[in-house]
C-alpha positions as CSV (number, residue, x, y, z in Angstrom):
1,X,0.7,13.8,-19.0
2,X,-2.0,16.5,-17.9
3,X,-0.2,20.4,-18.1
4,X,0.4,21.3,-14.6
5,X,-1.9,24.2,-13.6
6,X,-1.6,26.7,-11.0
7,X,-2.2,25.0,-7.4
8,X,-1.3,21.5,-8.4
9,X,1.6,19.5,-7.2
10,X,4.8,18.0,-8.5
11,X,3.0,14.4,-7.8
12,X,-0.7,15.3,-7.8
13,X,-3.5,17.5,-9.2
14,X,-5.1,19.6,-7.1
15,X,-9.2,18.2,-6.9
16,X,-10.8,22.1,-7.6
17,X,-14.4,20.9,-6.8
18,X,-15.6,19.0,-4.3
19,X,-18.7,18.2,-2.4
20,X,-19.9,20.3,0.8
21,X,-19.8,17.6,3.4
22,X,-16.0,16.7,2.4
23,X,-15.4,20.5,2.3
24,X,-16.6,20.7,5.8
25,X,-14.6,17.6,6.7
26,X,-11.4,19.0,5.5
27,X,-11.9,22.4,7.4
28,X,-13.2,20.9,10.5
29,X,-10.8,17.7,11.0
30,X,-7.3,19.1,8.8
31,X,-5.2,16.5,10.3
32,X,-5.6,13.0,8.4
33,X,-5.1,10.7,12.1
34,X,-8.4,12.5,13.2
35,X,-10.2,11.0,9.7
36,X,-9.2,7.4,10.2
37,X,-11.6,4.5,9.5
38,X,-10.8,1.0,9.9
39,X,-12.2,-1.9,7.1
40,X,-11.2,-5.6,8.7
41,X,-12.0,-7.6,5.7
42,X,-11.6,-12.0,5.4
43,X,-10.1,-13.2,2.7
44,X,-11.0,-17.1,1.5
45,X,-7.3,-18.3,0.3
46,X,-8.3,-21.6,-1.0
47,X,-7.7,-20.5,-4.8
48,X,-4.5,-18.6,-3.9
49,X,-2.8,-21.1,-2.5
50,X,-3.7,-23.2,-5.6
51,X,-2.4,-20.5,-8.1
52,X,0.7,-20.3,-6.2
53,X,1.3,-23.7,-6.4
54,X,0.8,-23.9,-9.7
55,X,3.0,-20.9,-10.3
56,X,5.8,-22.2,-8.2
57,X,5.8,-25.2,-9.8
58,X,8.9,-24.7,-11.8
59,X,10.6,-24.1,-8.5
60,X,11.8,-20.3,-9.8
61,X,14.7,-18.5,-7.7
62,X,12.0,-16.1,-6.3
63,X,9.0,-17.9,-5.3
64,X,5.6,-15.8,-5.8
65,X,4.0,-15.8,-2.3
66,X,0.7,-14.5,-0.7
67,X,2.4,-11.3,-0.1
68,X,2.7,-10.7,-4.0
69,X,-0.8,-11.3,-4.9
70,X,-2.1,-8.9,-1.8
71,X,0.6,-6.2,-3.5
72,X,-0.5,-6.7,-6.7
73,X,-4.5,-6.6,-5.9
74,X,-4.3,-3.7,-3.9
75,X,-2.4,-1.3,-6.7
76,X,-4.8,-3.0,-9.1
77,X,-7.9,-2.1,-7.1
78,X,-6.4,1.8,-6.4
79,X,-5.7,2.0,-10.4
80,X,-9.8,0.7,-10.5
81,X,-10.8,2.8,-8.1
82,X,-9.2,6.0,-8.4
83,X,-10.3,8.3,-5.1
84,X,-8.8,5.5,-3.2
85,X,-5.2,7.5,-4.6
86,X,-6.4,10.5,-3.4
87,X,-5.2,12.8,-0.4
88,X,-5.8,15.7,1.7
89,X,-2.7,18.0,2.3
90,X,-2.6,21.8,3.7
91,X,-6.1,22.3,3.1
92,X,-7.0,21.0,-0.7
93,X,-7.8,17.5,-1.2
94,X,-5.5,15.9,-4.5
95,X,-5.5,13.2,-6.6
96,X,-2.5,11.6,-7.0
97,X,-0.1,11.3,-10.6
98,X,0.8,7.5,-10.4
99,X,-0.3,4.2,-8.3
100,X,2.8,3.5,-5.7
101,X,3.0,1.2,-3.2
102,X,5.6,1.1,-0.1
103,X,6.7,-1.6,2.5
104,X,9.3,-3.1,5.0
105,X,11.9,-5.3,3.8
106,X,13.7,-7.3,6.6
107,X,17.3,-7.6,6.0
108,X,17.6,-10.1,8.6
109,X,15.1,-12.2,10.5
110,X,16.5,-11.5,14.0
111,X,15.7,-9.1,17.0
112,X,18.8,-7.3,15.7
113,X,18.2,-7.3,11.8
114,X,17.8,-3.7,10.1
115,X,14.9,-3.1,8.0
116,X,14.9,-1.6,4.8
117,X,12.4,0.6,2.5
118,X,10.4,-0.6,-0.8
119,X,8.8,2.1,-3.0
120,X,7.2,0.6,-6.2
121,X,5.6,2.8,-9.0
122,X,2.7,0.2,-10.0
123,X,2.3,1.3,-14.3
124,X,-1.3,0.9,-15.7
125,X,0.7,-1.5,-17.7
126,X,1.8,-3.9,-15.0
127,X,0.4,-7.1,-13.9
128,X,1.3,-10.3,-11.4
129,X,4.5,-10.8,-13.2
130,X,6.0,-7.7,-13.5
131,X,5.1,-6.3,-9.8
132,X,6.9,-10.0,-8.6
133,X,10.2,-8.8,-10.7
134,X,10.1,-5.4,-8.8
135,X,9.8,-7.0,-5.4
136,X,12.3,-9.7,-6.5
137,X,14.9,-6.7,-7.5
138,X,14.3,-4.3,-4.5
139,X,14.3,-7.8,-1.7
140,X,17.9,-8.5,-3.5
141,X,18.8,-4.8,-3.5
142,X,18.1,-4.6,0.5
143,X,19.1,-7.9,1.6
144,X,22.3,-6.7,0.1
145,X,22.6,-9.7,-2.7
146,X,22.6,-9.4,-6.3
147,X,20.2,-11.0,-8.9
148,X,22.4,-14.0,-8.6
149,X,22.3,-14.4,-4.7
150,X,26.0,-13.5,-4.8
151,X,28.1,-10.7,-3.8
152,X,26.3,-7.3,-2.2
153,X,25.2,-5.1,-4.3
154,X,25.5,-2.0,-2.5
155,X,22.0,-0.1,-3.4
156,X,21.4,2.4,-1.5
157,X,18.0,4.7,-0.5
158,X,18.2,8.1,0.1
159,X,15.6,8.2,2.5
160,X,17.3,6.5,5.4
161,X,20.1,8.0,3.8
162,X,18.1,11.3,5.2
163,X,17.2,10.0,8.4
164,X,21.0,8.7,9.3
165,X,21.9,12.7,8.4
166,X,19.4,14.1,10.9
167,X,20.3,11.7,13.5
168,X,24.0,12.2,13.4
169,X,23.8,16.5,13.5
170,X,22.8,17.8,17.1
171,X,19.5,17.3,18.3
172,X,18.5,21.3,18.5
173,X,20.1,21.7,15.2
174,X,17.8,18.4,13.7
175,X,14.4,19.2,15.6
176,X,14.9,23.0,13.6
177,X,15.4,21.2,10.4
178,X,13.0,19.1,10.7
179,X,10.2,21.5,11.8
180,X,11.3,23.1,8.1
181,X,10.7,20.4,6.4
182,X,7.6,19.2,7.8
183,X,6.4,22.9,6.3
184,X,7.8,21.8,3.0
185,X,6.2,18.7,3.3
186,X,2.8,20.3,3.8
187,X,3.0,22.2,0.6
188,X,4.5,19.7,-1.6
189,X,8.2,20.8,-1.8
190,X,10.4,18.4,-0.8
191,X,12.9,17.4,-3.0
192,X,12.5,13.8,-5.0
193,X,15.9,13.1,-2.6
194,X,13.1,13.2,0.5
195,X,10.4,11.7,-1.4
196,X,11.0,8.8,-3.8
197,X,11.4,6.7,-1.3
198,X,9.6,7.7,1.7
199,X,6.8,5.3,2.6
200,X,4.4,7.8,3.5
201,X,4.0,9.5,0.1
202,X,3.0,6.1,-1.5
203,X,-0.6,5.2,-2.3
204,X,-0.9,3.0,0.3
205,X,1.7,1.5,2.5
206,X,1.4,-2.7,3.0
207,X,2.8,-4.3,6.5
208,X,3.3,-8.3,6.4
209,X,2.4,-8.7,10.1
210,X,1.7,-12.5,8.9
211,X,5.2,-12.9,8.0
212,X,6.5,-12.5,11.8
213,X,3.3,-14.6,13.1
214,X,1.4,-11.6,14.2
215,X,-2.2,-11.0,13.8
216,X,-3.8,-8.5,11.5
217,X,-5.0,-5.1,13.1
218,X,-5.2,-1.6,12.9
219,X,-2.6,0.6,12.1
220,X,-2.8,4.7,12.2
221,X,-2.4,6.6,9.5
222,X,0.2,9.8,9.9
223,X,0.3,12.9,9.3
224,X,3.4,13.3,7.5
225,X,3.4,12.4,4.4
226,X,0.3,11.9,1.6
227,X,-0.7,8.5,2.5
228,X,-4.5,7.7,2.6
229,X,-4.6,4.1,2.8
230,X,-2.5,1.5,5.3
231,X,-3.0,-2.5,5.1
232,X,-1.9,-4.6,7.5
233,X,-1.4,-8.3,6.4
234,X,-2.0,-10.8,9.5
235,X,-1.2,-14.2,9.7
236,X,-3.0,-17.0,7.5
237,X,-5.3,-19.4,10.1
238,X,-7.6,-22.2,9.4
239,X,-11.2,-21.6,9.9
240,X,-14.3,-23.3,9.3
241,X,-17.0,-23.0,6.5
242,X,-20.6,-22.5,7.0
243,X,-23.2,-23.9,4.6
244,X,-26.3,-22.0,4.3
245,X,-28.5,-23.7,7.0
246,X,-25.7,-22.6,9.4
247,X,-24.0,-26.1,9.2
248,X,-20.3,-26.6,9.0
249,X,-19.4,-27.9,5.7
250,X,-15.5,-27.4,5.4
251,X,-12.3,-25.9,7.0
252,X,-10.2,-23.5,4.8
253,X,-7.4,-20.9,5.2
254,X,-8.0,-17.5,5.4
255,X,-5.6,-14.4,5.9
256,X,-7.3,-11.4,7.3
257,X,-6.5,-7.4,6.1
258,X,-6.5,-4.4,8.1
259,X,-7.7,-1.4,5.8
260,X,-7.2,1.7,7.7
261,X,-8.3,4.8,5.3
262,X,-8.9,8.5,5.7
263,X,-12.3,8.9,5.2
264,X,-12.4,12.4,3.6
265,X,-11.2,10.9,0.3
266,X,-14.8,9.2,-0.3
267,X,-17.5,7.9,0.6
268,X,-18.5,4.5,2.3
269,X,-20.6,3.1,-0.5
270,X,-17.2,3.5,-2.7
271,X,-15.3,2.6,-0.2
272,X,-17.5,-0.8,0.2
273,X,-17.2,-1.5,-3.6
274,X,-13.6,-1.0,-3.1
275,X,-13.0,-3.4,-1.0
276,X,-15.7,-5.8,-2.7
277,X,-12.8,-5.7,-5.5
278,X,-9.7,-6.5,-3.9
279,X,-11.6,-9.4,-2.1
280,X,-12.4,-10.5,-5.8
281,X,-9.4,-10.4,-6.9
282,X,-7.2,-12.2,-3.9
283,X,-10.2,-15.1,-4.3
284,X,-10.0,-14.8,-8.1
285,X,-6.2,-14.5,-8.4
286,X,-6.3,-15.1,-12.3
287,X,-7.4,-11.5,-12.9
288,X,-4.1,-10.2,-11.5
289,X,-2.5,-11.5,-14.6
290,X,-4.8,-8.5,-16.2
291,X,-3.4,-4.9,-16.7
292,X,-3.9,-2.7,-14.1
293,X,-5.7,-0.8,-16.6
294,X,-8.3,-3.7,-17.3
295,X,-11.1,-3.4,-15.7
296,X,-12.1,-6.4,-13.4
297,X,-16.2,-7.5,-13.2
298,X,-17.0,-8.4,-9.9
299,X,-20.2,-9.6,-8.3
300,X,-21.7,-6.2,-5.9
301,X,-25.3,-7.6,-6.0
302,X,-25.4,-7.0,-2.3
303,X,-25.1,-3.6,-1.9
304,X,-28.1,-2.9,-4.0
């Protein structure tokens, strides 16, 4: 690891050059919801839903599901494309230490169920396989169940652990508080108790809309946190396919993605080639077997 240097962050490196316009951008818009850009983007899931059939096939105790591979190509695609793990905090921009991704985990399909947090440090290392293991391990560790599906396990996360303590205390005493520790959030010094699970100090932060039959949309981006980059998963739908003379040729099913970014971190050829990627990868799911580290060829004729 890089020697920390004056200015940087325990979980980023301050960026100490940067181009005028994004200077600009920073000075004149500081807050990250008044930088938002939305990216809707198709994906094609006729190969998908092949590979996971084929890697279901041995019927394992946690199926791999669509859900996986969109987790898996979107930290593979931030580890590819490395501004995409960049954010803008108290006037500097930063580039992030490590890939991390955050979701929801529903303990309990109902209109009362609790929801739980997901934090996963994505290695340069890891591929398809290991990602499902850490999503297998923190569903279990939620849904209160051990590996086995037995008896609870009794994990617990220290940021709703947080949240419970500043809900309990009296209201003027936790708006005070808080108002502190939105400060330290600015700077960078909240404590890892605060922080290592907190969704909003992940890379990006996933929601499976599709998973409670809702359609994909945009979602905001806050500013709390260090996240740059929200992806909203909508429900899988059957469309049809056009052959080049405009004629209808097949039906297949395609999920759609919400990419809502802060636009300071780059630019919107980069951020085209970005998402040229993880398309490639959720229509090419093979690759995710890869490293993150590997890079991926993908076809980005057009945008010559």
């Amino acid at each position: 690891m890089a020697r920390k240097k004056w200015g940087d962050r325990k979980d980023a490196k301050l960026i100490r050059k940067t181009d005028s316009m994004h200077f600009i951008m920073g000075e004149i818009m500081p807050n990250r919801a008044d930088n938002e850009a939305y990216i809707s983007q198709t994906i094609d899931l006729t190969n998908a839903n092949r590979y996971l059939e084929k890697l279901n096939a041995g019927n394992p105790e946690f199926k791999y599901t669509l859900f996986h591979l969109i987790v898996t190509a979107i930290a593979h695609t931030v580890h590819q494309r490395p501004k995409l793990n960049r954010f803008y905090q108290n006037g500097n921009y930063y580039q992030r230490n490590e890939v991390t991704t955050a979701f929801v985990v529903k303990k309990q399909f109902s209109d009362n169920g609790g929801e739980g947090l997901a934090f996963l440090h994505i290695a340069p290392e890891d591929t398809l396989a290991s990602v499902h293991e850490a999503i297998r391990k923190v569903v279990y560790a939620e849904r209160g169940y051990s590996k086995e599906g037995g008896a609870p396990s009794g994990n617990a996360n220290s940021t709703e652990d947080n949240m419970d303590l500043f809900n309990k205390i009296p209201r003027f005493l936790s708006k005070s508080a808080l108002r502190v520790v939105r400060m330290m959030d600015r700077h960078g010094w909240l404590p890892d108790a605060f922080t290592n699970s907190d969704p909003f100090q992940s890379s990006v932060v996933l929601s499976n809309l599709g998973s409670i039959k809702l359609n994909s949309g945009y979602h905001h981006l806050t500013n709390w946190g260090t996240t740059s980059l929200f992806c909203i998963v909508g429900e899988k739908h059957m469309s049809p396919v056009y052959g080049e003379d405009g004629q209808i040729t097949d039906n297949h099913e395609f999920v759609d993605l919400g990419l809502t970014v802060d636009e300071r971190i780059a630019d919107g050829y980069y951020f085209s080639r970005s998402v040229m990627l993880l398309k490639h990868l959720l229509e090419n799911p093979e690759d995710l077997e890869k490293p993150m580290k590997e890079e991926v060829e993908y076809d980005t004729r057009s945008l010559r």
